[in-house]
mmCIF file of the N, C-alpha and C atoms, coordinates in Angstrom:
data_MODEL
# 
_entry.id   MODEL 
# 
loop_
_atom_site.group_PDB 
_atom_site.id 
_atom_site.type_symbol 
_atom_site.label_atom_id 
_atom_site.label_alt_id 
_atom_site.label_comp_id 
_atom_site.label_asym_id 
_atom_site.label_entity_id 
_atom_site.label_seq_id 
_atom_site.pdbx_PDB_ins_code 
_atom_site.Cartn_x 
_atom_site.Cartn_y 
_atom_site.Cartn_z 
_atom_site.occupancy 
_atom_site.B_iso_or_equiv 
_atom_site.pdbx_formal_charge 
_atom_site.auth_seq_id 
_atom_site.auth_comp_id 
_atom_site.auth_asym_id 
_atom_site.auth_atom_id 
_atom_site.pdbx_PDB_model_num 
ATOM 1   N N  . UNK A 1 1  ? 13.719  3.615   -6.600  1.00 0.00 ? 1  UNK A N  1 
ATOM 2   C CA . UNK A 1 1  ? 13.239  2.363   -6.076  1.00 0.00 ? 1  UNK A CA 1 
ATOM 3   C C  . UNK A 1 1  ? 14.351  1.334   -6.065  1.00 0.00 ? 1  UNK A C  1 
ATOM 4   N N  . UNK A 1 2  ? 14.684  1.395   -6.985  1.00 0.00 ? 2  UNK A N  1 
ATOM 5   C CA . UNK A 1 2  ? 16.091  0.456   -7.375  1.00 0.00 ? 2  UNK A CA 1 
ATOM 6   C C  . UNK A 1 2  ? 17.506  0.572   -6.185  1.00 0.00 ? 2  UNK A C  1 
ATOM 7   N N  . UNK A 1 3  ? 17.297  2.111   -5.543  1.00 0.00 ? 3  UNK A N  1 
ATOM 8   C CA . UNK A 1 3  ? 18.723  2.591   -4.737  1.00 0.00 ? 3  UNK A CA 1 
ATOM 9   C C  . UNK A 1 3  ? 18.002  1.757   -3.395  1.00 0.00 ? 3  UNK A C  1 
ATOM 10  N N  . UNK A 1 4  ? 16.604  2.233   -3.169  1.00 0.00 ? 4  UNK A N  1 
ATOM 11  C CA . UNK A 1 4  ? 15.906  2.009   -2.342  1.00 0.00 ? 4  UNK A CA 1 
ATOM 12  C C  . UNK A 1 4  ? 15.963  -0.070  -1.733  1.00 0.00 ? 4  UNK A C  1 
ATOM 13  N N  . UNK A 1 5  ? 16.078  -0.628  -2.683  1.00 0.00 ? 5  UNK A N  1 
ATOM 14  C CA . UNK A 1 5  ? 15.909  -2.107  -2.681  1.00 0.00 ? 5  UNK A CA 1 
ATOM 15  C C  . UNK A 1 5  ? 14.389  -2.127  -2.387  1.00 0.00 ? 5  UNK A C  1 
ATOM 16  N N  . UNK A 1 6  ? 13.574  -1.814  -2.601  1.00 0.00 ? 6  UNK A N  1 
ATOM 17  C CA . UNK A 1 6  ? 11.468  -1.256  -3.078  1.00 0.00 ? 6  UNK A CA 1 
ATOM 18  C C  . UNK A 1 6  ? 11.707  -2.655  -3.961  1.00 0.00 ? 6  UNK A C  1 
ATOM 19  N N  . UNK A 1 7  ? 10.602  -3.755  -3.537  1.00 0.00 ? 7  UNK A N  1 
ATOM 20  C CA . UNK A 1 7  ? 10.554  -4.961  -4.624  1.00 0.00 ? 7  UNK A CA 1 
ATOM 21  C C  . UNK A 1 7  ? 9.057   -4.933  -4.754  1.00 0.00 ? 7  UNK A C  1 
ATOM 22  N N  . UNK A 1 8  ? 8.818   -4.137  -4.187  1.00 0.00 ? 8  UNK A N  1 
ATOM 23  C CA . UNK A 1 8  ? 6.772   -3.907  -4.538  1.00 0.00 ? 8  UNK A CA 1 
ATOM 24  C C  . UNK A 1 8  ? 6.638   -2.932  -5.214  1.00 0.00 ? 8  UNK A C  1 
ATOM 25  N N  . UNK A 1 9  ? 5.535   -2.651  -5.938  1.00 0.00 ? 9  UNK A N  1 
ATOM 26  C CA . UNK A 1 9  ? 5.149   -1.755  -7.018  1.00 0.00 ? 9  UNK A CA 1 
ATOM 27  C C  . UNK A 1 9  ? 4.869   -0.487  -6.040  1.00 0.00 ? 9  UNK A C  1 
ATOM 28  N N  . UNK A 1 10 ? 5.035   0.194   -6.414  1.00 0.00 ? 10 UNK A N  1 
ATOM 29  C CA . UNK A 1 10 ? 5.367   2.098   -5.994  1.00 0.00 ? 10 UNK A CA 1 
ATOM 30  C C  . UNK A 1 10 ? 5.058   2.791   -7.331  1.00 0.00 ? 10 UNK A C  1 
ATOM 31  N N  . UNK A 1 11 ? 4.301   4.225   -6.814  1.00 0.00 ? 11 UNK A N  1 
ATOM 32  C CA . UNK A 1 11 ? 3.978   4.790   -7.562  1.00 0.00 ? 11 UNK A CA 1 
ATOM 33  C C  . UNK A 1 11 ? 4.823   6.231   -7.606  1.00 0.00 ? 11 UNK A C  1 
ATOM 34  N N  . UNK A 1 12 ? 4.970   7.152   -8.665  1.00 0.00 ? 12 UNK A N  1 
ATOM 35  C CA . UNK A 1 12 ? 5.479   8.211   -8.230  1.00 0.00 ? 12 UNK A CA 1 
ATOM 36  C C  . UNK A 1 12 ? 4.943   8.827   -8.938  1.00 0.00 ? 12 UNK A C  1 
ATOM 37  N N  . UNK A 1 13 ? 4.068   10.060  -8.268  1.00 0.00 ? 13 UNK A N  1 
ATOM 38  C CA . UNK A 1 13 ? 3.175   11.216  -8.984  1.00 0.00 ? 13 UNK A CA 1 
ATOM 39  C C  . UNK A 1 13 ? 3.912   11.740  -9.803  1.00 0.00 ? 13 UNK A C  1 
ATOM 40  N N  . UNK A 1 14 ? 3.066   12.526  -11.178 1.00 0.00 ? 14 UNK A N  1 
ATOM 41  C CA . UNK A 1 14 ? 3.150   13.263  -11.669 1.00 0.00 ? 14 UNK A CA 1 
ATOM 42  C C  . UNK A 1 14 ? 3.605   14.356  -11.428 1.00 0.00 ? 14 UNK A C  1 
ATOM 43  N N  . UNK A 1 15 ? 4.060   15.613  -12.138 1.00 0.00 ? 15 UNK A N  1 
ATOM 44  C CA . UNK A 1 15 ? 4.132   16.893  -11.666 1.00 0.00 ? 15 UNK A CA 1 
ATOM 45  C C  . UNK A 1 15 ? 2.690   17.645  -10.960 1.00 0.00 ? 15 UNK A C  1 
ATOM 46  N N  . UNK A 1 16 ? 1.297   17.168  -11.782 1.00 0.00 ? 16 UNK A N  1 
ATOM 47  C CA . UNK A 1 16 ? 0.607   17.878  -11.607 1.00 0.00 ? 16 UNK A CA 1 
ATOM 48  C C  . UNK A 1 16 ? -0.214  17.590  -10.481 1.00 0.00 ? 16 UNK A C  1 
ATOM 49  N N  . UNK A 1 17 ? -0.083  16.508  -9.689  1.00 0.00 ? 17 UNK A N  1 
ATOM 50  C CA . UNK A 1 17 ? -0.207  15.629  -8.352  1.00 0.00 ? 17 UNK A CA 1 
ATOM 51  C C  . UNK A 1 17 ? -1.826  14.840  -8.807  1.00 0.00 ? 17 UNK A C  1 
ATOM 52  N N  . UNK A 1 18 ? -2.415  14.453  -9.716  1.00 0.00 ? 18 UNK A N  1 
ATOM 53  C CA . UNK A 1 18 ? -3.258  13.468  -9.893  1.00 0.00 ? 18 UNK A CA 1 
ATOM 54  C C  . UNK A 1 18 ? -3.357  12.393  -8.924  1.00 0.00 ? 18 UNK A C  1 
ATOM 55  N N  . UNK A 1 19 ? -2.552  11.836  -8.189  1.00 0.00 ? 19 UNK A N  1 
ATOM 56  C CA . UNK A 1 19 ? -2.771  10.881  -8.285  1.00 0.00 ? 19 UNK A CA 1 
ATOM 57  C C  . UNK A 1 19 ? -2.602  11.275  -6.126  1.00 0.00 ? 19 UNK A C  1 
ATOM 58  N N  . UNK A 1 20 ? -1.892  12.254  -5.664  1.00 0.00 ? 20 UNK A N  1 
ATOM 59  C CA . UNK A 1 20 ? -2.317  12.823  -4.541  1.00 0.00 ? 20 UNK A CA 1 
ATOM 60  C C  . UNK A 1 20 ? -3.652  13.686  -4.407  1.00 0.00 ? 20 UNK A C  1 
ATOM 61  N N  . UNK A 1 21 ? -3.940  14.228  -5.641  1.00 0.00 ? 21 UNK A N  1 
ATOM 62  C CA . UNK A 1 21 ? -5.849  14.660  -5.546  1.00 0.00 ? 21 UNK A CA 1 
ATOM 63  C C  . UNK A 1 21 ? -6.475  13.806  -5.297  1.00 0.00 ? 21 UNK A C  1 
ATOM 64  N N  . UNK A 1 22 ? -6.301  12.910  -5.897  1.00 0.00 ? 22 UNK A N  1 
ATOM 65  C CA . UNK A 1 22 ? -7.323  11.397  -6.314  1.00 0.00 ? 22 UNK A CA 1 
ATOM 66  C C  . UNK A 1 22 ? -7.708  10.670  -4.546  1.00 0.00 ? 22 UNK A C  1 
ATOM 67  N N  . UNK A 1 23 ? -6.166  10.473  -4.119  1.00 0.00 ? 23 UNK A N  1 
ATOM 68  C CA . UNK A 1 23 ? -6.100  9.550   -2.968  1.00 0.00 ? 23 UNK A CA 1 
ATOM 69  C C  . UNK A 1 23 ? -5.473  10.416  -1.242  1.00 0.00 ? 23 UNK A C  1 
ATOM 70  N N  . UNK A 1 24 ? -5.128  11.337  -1.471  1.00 0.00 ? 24 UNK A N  1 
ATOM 71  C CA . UNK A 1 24 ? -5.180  12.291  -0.460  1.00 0.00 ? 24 UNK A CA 1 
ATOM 72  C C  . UNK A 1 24 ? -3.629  12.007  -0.062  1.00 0.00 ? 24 UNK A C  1 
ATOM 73  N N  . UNK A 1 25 ? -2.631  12.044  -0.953  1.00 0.00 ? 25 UNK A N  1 
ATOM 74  C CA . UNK A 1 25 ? -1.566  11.158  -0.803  1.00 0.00 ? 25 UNK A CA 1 
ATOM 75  C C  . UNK A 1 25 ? -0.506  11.795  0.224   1.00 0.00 ? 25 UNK A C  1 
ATOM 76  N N  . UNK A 1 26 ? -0.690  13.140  0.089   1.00 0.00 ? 26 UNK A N  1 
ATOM 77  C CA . UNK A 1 26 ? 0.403   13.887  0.909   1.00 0.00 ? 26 UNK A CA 1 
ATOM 78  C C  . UNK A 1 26 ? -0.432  14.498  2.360   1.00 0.00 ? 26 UNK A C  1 
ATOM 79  N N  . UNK A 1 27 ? 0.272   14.520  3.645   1.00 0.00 ? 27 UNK A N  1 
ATOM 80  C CA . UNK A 1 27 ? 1.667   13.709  3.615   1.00 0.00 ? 27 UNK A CA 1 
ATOM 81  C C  . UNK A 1 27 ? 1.485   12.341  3.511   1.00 0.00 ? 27 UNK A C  1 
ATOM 82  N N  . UNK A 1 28 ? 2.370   11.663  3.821   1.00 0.00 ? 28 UNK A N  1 
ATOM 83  C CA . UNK A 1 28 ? 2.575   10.224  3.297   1.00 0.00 ? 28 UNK A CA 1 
ATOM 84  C C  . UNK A 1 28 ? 1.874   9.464   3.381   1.00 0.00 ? 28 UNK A C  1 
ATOM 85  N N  . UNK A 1 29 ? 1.032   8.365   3.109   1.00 0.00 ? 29 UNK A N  1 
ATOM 86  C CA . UNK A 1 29 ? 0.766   7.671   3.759   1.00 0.00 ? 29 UNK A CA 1 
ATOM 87  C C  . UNK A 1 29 ? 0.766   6.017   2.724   1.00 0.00 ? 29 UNK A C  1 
ATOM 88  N N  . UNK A 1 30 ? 0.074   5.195   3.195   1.00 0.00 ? 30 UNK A N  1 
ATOM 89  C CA . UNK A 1 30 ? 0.049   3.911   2.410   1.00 0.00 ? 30 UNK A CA 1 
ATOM 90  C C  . UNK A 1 30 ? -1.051  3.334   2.249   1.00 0.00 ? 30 UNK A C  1 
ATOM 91  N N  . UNK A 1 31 ? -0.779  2.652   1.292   1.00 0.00 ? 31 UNK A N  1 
ATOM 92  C CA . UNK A 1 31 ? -2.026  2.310   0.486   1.00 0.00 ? 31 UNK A CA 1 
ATOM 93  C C  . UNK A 1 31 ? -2.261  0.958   -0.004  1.00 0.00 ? 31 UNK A C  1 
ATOM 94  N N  . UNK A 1 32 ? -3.268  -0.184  0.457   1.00 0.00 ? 32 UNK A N  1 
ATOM 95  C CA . UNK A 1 32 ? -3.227  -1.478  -0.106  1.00 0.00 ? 32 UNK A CA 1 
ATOM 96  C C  . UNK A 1 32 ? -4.449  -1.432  -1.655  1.00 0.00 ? 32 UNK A C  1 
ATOM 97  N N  . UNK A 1 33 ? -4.218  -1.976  -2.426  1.00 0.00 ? 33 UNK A N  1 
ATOM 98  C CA . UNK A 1 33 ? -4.956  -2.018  -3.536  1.00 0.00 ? 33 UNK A CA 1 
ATOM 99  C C  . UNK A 1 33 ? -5.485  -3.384  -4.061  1.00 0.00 ? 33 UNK A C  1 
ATOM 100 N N  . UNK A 1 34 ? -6.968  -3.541  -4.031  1.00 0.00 ? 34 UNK A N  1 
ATOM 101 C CA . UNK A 1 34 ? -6.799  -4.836  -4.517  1.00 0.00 ? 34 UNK A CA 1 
ATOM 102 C C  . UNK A 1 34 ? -6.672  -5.230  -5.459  1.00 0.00 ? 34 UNK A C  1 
ATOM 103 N N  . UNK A 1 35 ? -7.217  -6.297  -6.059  1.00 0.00 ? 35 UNK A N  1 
ATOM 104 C CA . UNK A 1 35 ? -6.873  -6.790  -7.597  1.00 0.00 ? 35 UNK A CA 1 
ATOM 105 C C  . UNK A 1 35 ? -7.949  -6.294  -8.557  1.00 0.00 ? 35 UNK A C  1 
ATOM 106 N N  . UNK A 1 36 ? -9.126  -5.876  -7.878  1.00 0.00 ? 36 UNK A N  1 
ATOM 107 C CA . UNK A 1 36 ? -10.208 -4.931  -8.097  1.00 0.00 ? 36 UNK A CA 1 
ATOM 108 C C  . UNK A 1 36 ? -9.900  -3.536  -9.215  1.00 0.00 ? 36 UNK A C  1 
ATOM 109 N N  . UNK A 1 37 ? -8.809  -3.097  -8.259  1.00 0.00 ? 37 UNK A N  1 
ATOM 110 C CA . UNK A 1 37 ? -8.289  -2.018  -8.171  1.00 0.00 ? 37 UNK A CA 1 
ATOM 111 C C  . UNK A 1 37 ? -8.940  -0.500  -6.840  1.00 0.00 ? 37 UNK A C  1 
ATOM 112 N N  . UNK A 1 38 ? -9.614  -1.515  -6.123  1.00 0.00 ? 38 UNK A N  1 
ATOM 113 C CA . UNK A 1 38 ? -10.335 -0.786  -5.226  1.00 0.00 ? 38 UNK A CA 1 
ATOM 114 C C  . UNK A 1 38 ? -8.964  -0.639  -4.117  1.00 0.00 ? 38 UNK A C  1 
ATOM 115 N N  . UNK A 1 39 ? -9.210  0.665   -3.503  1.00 0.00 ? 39 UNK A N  1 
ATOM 116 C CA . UNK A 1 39 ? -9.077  0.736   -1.773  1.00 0.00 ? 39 UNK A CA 1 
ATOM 117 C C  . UNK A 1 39 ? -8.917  -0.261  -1.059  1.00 0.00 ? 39 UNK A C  1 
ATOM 118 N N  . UNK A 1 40 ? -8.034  -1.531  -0.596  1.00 0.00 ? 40 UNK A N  1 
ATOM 119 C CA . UNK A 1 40 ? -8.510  -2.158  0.891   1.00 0.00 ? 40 UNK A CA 1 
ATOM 120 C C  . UNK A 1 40 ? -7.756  -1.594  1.744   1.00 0.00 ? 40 UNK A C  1 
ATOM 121 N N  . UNK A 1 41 ? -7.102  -0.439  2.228   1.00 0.00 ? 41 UNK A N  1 
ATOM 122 C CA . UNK A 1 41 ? -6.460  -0.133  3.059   1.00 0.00 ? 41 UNK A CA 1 
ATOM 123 C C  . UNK A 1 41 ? -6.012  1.003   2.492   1.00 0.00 ? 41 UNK A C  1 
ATOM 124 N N  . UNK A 1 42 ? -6.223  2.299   4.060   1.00 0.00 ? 42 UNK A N  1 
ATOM 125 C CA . UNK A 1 42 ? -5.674  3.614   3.654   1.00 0.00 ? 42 UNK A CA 1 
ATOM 126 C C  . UNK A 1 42 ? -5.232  3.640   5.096   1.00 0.00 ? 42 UNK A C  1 
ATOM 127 N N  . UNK A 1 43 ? -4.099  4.018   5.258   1.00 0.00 ? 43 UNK A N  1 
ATOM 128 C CA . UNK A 1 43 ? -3.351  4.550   6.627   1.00 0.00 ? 43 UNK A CA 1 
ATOM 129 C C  . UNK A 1 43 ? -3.828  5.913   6.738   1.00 0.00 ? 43 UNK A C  1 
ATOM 130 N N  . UNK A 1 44 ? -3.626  6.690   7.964   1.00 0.00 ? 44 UNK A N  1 
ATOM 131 C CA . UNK A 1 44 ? -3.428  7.714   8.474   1.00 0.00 ? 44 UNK A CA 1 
ATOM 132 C C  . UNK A 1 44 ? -2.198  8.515   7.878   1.00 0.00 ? 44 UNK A C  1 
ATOM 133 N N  . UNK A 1 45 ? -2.097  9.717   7.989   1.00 0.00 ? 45 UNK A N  1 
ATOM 134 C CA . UNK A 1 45 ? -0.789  9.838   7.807   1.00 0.00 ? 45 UNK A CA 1 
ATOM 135 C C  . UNK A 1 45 ? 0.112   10.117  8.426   1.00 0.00 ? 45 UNK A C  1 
ATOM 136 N N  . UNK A 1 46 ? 1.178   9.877   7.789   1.00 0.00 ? 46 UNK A N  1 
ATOM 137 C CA . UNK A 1 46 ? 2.563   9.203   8.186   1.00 0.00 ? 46 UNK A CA 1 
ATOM 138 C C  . UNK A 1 46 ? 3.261   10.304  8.468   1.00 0.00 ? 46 UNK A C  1 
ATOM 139 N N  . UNK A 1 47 ? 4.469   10.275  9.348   1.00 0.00 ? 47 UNK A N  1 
ATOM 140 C CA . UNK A 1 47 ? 4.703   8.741   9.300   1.00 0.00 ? 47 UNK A CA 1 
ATOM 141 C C  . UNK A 1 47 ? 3.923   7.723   10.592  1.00 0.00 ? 47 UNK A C  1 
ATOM 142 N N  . UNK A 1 48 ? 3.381   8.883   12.094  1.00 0.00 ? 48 UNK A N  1 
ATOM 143 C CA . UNK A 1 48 ? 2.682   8.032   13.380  1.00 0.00 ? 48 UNK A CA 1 
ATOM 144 C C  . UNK A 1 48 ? 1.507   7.546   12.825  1.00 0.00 ? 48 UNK A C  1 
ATOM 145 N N  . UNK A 1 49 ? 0.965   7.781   11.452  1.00 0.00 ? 49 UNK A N  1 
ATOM 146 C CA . UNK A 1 49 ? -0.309  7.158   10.781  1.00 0.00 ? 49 UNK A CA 1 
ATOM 147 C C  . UNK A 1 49 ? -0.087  5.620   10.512  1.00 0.00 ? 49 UNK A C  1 
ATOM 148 N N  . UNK A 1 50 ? 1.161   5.534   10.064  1.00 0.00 ? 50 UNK A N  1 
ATOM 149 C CA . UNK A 1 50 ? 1.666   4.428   9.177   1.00 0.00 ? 50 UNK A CA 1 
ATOM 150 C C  . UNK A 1 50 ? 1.414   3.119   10.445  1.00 0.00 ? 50 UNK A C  1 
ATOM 151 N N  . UNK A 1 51 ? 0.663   1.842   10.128  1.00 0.00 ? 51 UNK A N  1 
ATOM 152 C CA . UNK A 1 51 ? 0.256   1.094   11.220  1.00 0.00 ? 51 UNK A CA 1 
ATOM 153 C C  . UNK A 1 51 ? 0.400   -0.329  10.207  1.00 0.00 ? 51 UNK A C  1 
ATOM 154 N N  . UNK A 1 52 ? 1.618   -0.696  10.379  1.00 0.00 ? 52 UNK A N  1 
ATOM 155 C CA . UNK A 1 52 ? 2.243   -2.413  9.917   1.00 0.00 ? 52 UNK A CA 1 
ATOM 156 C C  . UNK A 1 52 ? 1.397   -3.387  9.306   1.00 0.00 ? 52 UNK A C  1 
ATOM 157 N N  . UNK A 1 53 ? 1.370   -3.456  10.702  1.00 0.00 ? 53 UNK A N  1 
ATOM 158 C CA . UNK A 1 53 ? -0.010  -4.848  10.967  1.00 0.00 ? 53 UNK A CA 1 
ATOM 159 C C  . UNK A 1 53 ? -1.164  -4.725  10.137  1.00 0.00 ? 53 UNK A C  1 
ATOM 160 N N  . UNK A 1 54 ? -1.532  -3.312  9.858   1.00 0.00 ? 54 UNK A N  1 
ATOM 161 C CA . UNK A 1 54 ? -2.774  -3.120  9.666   1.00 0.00 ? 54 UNK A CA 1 
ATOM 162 C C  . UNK A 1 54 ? -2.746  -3.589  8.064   1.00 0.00 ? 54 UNK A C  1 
ATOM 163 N N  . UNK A 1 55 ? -1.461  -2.993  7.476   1.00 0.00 ? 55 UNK A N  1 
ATOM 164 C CA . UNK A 1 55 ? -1.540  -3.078  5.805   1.00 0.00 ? 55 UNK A CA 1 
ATOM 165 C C  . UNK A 1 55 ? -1.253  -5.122  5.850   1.00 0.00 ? 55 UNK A C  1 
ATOM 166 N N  . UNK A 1 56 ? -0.414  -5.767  7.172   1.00 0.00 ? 56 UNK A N  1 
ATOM 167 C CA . UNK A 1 56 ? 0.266   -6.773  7.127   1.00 0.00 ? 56 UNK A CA 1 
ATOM 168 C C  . UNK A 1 56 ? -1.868  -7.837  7.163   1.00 0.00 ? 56 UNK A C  1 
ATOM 169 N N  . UNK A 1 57 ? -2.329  -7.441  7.985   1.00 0.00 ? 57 UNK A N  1 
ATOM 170 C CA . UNK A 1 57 ? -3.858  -8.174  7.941   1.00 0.00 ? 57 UNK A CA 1 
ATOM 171 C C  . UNK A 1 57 ? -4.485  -7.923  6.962   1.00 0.00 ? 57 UNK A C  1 
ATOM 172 N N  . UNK A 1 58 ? -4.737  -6.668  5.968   1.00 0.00 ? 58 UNK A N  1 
ATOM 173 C CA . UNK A 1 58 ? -5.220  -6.639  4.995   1.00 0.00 ? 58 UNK A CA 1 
ATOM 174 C C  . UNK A 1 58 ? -4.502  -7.397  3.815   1.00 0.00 ? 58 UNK A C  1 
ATOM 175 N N  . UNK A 1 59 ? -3.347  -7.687  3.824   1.00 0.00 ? 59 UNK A N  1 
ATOM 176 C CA . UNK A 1 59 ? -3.024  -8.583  2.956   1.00 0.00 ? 59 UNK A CA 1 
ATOM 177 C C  . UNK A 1 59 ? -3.467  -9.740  2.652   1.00 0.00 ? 59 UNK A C  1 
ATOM 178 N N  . UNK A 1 60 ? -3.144  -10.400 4.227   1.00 0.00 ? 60 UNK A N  1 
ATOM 179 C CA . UNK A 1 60 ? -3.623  -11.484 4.428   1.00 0.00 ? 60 UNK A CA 1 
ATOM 180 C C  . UNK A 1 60 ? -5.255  -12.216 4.076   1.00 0.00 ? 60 UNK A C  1 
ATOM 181 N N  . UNK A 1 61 ? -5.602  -10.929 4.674   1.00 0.00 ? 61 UNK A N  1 
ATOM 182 C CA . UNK A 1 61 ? -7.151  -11.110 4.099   1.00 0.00 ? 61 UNK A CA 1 
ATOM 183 C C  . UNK A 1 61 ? -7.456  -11.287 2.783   1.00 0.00 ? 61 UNK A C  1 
ATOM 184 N N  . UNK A 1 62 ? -6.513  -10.433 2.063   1.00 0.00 ? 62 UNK A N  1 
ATOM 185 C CA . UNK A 1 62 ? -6.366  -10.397 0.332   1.00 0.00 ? 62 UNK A CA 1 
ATOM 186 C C  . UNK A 1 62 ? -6.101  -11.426 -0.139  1.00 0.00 ? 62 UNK A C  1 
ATOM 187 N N  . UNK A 1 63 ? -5.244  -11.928 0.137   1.00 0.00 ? 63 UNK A N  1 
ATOM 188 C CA . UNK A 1 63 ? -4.054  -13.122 -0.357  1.00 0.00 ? 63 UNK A CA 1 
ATOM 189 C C  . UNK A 1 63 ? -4.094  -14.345 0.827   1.00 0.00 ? 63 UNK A C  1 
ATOM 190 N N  . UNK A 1 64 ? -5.111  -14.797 1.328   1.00 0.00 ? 64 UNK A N  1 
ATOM 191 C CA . UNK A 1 64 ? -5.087  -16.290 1.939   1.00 0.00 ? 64 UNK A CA 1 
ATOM 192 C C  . UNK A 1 64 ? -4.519  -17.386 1.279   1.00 0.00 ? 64 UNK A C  1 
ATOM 193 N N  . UNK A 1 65 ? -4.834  -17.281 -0.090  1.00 0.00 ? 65 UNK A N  1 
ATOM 194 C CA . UNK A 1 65 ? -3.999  -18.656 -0.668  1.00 0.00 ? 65 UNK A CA 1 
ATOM 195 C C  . UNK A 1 65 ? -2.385  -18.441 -0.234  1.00 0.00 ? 65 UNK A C  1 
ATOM 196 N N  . UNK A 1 66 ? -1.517  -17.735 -0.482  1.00 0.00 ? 66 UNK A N  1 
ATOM 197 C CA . UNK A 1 66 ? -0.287  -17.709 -0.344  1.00 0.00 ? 66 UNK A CA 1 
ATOM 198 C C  . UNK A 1 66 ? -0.161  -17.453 1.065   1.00 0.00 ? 66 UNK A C  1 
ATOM 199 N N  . UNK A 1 67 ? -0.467  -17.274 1.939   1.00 0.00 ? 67 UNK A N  1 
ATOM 200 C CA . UNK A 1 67 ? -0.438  -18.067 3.480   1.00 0.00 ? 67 UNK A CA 1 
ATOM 201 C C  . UNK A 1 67 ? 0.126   -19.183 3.636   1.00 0.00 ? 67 UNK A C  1 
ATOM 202 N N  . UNK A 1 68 ? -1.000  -20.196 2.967   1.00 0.00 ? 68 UNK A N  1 
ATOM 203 C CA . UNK A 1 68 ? -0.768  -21.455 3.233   1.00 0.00 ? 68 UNK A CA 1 
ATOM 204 C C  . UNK A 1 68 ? 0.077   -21.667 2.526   1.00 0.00 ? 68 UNK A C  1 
ATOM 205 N N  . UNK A 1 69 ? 0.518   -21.511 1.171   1.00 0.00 ? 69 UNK A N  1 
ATOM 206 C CA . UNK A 1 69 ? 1.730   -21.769 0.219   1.00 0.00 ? 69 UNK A CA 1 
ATOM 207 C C  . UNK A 1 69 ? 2.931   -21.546 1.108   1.00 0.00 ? 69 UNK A C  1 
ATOM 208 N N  . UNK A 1 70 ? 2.806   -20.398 1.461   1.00 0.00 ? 70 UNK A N  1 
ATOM 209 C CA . UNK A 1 70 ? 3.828   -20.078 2.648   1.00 0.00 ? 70 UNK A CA 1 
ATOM 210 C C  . UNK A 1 70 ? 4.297   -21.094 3.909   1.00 0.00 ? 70 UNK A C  1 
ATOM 211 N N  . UNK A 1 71 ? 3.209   -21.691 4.380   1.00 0.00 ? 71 UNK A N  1 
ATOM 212 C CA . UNK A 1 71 ? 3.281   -22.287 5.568   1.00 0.00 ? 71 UNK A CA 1 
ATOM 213 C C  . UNK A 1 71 ? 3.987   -23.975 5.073   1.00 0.00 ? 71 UNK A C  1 
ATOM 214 N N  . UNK A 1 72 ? 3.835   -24.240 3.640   1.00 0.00 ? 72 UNK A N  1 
ATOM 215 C CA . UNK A 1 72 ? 4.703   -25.259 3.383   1.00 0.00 ? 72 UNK A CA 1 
ATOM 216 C C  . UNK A 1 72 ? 5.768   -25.617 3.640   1.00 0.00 ? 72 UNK A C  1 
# 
């Protein structure tokens, strides 16, 4: 993550893939999480799954306060 310049939290499975059973992880795809810890966003997979906007509106939807913080 560090070689990568990755400044968002990333996960990296286990050996025993828990966490691709769990969320259907391979092949790639992405994943928004809320503060819940629920699902708000599962892409297709990747990489022609992978859709920007889509994780970029669910944010937004997530995080409206820092919008406007933003727009200061």
């Amino acid at each position: 993550m560090v070689k990568l310049g990755i400044k968002f939290p990333a996960l990296v499975d286990e050996i025993s893939n828990p966490t691709e059973v769990t969320y259907t992880g391979w092949p790639d795809r992405l994943y928004v999480i809320d503060r819940e810890g629920r699902i708000a966003y599962k892409s297709d997979a990747g990489p022609y799954g992978f859709k920007p906007l889509r994780v970029a509106e669910t944010l937004q939807r997530l995080l409206p306060q820092h919008q406007a913080a933003d727009a200061r």
